[in-house]
Residue frames as qw, qx, qy, qz and C-alpha x, y, z in Angstrom:
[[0.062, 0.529, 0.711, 0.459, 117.30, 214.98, 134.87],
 [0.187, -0.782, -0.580, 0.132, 115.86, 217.28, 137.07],
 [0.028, -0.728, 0.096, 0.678, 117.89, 220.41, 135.80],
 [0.184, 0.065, 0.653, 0.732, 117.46, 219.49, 131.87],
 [0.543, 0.134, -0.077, -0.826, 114.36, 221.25, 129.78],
 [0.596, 0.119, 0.712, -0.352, 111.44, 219.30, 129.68],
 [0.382, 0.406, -0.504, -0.660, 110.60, 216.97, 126.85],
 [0.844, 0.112, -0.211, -0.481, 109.07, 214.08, 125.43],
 [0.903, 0.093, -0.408, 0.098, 112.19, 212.01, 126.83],
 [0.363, 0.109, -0.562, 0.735, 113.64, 213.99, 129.94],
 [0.074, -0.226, 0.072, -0.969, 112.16, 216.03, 132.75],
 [0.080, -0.360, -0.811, 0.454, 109.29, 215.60, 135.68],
 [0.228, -0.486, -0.146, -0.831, 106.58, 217.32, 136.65],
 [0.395, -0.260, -0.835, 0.282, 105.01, 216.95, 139.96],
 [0.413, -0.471, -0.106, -0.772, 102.09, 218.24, 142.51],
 [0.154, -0.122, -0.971, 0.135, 101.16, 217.40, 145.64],
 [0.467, -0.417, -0.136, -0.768, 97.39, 217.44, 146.42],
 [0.327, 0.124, 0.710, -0.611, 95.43, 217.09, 149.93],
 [0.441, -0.227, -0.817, -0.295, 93.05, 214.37, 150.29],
 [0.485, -0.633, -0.213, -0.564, 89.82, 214.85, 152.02],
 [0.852, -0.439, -0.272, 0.090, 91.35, 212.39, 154.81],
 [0.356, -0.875, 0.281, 0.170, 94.30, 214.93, 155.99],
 [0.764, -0.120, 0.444, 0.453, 96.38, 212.49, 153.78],
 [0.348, 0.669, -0.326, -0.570, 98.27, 214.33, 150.75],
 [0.886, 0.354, 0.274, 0.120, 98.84, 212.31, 147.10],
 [0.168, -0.586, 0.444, 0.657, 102.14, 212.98, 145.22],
 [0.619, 0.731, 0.269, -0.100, 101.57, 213.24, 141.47],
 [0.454, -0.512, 0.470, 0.558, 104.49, 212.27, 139.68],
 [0.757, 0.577, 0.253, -0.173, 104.81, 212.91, 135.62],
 [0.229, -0.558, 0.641, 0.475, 108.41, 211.90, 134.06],
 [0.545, 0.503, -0.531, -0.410, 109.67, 210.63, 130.78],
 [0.577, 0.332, -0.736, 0.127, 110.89, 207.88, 132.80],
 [0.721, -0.555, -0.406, -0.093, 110.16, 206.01, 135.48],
 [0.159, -0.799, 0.286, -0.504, 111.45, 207.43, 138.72],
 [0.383, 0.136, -0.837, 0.367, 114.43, 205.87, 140.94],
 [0.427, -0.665, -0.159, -0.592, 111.78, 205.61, 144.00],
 [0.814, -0.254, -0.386, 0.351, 114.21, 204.50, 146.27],
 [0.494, 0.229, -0.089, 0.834, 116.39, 207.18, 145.40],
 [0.134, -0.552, -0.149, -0.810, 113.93, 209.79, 145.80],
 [0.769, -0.558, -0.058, -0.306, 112.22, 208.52, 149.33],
 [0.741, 0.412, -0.514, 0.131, 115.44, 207.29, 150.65],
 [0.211, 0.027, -0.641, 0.737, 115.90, 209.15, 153.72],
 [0.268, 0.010, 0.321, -0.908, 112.17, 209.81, 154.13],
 [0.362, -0.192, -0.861, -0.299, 110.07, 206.32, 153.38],
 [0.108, 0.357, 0.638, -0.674, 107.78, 207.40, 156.12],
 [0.266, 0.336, -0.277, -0.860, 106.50, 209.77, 153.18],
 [0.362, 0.280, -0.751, -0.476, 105.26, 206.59, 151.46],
 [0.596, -0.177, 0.417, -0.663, 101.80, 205.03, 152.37],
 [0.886, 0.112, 0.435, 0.114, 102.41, 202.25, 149.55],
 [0.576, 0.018, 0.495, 0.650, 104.31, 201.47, 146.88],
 [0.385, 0.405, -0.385, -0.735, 104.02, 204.46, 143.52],
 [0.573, 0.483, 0.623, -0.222, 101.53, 203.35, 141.36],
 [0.062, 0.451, -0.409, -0.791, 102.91, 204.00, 137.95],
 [0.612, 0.366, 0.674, -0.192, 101.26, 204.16, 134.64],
 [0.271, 0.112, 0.417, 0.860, 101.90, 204.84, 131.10],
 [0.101, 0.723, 0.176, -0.660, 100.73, 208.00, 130.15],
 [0.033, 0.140, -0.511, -0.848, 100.28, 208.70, 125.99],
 [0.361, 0.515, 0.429, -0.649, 97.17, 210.72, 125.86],
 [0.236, 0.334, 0.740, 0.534, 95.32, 211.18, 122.39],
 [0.092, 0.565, 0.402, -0.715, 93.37, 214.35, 121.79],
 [0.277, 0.549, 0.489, 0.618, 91.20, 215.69, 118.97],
 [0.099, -0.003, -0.203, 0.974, 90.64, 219.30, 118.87],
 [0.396, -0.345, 0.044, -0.850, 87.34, 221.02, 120.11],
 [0.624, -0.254, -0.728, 0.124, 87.56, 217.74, 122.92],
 [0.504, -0.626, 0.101, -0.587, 86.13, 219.37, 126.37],
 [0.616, -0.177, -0.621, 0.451, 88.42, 217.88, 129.75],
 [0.608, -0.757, -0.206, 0.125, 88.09, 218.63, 133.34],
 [0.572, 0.460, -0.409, 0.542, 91.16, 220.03, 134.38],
 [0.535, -0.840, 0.023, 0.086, 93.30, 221.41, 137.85],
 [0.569, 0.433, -0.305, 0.629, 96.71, 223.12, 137.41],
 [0.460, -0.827, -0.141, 0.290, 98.58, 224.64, 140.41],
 [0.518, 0.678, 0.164, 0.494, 100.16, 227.22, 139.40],
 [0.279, -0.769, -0.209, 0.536, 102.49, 230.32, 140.16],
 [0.308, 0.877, 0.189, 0.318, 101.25, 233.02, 138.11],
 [0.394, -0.406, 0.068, 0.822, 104.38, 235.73, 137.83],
 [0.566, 0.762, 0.185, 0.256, 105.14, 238.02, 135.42],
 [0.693, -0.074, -0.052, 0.715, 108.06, 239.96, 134.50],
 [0.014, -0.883, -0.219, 0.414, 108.69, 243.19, 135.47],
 [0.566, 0.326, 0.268, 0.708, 109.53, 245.75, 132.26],
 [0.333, 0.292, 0.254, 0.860, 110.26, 248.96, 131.30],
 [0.317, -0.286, -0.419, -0.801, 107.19, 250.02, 130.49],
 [0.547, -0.303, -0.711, 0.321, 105.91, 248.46, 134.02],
 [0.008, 0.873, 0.066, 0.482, 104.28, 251.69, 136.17],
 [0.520, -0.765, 0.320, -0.207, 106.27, 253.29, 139.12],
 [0.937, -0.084, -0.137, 0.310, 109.54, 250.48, 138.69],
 [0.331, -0.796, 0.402, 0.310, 113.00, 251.06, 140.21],
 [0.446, 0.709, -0.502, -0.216, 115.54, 250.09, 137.25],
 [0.044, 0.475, -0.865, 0.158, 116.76, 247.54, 139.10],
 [0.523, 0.053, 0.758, -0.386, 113.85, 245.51, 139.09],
 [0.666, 0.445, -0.430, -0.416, 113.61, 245.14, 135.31],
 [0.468, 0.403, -0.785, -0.056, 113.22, 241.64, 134.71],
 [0.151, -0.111, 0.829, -0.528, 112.62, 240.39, 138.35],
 [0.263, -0.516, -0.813, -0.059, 109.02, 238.01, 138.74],
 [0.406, 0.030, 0.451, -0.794, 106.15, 239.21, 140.82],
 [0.319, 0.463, 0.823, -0.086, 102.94, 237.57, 141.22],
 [0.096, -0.357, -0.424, -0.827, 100.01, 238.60, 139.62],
 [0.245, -0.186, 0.268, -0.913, 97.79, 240.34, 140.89],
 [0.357, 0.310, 0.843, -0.257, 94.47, 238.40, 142.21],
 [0.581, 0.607, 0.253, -0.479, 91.74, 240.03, 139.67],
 [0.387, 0.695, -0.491, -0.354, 94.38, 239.21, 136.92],
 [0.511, -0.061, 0.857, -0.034, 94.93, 235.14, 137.53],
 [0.700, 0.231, 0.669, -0.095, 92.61, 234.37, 135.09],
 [0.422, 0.802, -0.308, -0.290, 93.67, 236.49, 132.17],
 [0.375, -0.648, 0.662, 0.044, 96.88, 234.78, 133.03],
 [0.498, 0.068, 0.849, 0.163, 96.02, 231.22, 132.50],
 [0.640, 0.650, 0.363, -0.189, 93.77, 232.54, 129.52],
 [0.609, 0.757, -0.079, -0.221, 96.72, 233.69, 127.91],
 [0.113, -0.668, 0.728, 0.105, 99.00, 230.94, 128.65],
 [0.704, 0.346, 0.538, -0.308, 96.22, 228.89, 127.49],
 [0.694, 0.638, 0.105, -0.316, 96.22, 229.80, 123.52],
 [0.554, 0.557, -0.604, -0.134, 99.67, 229.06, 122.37],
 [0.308, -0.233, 0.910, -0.153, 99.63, 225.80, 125.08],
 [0.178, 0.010, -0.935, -0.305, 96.72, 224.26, 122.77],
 [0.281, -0.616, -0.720, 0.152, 93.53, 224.75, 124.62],
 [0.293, -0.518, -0.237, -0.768, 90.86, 227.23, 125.88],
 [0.113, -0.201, -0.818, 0.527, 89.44, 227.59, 129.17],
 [0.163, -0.708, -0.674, -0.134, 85.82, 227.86, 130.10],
 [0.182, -0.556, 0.232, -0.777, 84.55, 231.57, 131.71],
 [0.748, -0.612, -0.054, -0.251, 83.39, 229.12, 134.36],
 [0.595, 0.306, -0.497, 0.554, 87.30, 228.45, 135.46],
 [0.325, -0.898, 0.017, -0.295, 87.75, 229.12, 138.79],
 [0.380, 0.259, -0.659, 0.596, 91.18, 229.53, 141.41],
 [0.671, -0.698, -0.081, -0.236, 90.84, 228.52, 144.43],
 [0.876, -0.337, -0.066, 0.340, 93.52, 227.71, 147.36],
 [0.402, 0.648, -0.338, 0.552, 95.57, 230.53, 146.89],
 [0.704, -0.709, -0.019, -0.038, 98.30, 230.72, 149.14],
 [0.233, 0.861, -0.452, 0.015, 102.28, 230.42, 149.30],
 [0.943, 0.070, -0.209, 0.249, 105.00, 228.04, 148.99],
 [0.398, -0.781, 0.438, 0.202, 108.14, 229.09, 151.70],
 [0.928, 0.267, -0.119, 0.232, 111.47, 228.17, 150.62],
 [0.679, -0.554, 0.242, 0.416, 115.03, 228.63, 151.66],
 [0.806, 0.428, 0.060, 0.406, 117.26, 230.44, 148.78],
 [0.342, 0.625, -0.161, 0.683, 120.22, 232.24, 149.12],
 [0.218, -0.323, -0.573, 0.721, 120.85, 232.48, 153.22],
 [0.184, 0.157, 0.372, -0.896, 117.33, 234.18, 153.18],
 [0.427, 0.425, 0.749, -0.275, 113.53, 233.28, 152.74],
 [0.113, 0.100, -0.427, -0.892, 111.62, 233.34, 150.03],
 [0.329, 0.346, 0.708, -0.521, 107.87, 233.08, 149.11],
 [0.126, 0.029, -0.654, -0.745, 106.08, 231.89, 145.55],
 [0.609, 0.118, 0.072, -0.781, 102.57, 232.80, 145.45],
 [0.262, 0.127, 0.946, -0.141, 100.01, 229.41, 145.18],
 [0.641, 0.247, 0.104, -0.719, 96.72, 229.64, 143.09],
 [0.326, 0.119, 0.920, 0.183, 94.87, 225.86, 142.01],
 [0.295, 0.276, -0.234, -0.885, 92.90, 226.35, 139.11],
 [0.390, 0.174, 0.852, -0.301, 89.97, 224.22, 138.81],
 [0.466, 0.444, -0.095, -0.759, 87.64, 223.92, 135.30],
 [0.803, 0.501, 0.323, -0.009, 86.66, 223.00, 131.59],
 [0.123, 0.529, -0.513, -0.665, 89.07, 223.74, 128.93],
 [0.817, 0.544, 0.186, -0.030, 88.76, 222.75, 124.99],
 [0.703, -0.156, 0.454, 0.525, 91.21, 221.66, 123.05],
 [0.406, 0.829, 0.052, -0.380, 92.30, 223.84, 120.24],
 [0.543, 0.610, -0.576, -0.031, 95.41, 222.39, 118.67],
 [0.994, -0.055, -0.086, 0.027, 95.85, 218.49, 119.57],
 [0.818, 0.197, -0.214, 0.496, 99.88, 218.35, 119.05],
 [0.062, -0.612, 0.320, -0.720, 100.64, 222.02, 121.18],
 [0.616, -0.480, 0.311, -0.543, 98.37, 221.06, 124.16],
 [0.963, -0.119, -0.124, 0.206, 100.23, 217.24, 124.53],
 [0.519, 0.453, -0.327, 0.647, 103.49, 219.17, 124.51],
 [0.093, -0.652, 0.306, -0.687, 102.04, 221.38, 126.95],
 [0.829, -0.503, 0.025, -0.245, 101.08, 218.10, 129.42],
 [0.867, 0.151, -0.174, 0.441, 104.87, 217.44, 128.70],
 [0.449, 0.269, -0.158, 0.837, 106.41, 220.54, 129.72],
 [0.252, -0.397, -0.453, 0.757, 104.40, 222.23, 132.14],
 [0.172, 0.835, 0.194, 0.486, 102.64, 225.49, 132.08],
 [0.227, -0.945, 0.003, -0.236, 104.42, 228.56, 134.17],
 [0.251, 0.558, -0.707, 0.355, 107.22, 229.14, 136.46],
 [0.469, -0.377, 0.707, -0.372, 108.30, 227.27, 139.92],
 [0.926, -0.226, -0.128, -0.275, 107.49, 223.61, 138.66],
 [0.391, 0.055, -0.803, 0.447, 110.74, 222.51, 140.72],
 [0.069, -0.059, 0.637, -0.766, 108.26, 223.39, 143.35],
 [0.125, 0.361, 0.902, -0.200, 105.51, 221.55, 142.36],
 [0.333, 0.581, 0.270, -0.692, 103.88, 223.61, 139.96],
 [0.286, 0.458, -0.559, -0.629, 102.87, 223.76, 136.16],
 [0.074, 0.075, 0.973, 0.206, 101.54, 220.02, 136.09],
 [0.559, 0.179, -0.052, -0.808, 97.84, 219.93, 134.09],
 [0.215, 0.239, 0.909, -0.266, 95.81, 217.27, 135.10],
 [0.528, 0.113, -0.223, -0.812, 93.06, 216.67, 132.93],
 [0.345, 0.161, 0.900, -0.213, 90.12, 214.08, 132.73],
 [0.051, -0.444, -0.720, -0.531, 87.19, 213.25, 130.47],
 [0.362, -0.185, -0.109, -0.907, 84.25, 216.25, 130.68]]
């Protein structure tokens, strides 16, 4: 599962957040419950108790008002029309830029089903290391923290099914929401 597109019957999503007590939560969202042997197998240390699971089939009307927190790594692709580029870097990610984050989520916001408040704010920016290709790599962090409003009910459930942005093998794209 964890290299098929995400949908209403394959496909994860996951986050982990720090708790005030130095401890972290993992935040797991699948179609399907998760082998949690498999997955903690060689590293049950990782595991302060059993996973708490819970179904999950939200219900939303549109102009409904939710807390939210996404972690996110804002990219964008680099084109053409992109100023000062070397040809060879058509195409390639980059972050965005810091004054530009919130465009970002504002306009991966309208066709995901929802609106964010102008009070929205990122905090925690910072980077995720990884290992790819015999040489480091590094994918920009920013948690976003707000209101949004629903604007289309049957988009913005897809979009708590599939993620918003790139990197969520690395723990990004999951949108946590709560009642306002």
């Amino acid at each position: 599962q964890v290299h098929s597109p995400r949908n209403d019957e394959v496909g994860f999503l996951y986050r982990i957040d720090p708790l005030s007590n130095g401890q972290a939560a993992i935040l797991v969202q699948s179609a399907v419950e998760p082998d949690w042997h498999y997955a903690f197998h060689n590293a049950e240390y990782l595991l302060a108790a059993s996973p708490d699971v819970r179904p999950f089939n939200p219900r939303f009307s549109t102009d409904q008002r939710l807390r939210f927190r996404l972690l996110t790594n804002p990219t964008r692709r680099l084109s053409q029309h992109s100023s000062e580029i070397k040809k060879e870097s058509i195409g390639k990610r980059v972050p965005v830029a810091a004054d530009k984050r919130i465009d970002w989520l504002i306009r991966k916001a309208e066709p995901a089903g929802f609106s964010i408040d102008k009070n929205t704010t990122s905090n925690q920016t910072g980077y995720i290391y990884m290992a790819k290709k015999d040489k480091g790599q590094r994918l920009l962090s920013v948690l976003f923290e707000g209101l949004l409003r629903v604007t289309d009910a049957d988009a913005f459930c897809q979009t708590l099914v599939r993620g918003i942005g790139s990197g969520k093998a690395f723990g990004f794209g999951l949108l946590s929401v709560a009642p306002a």
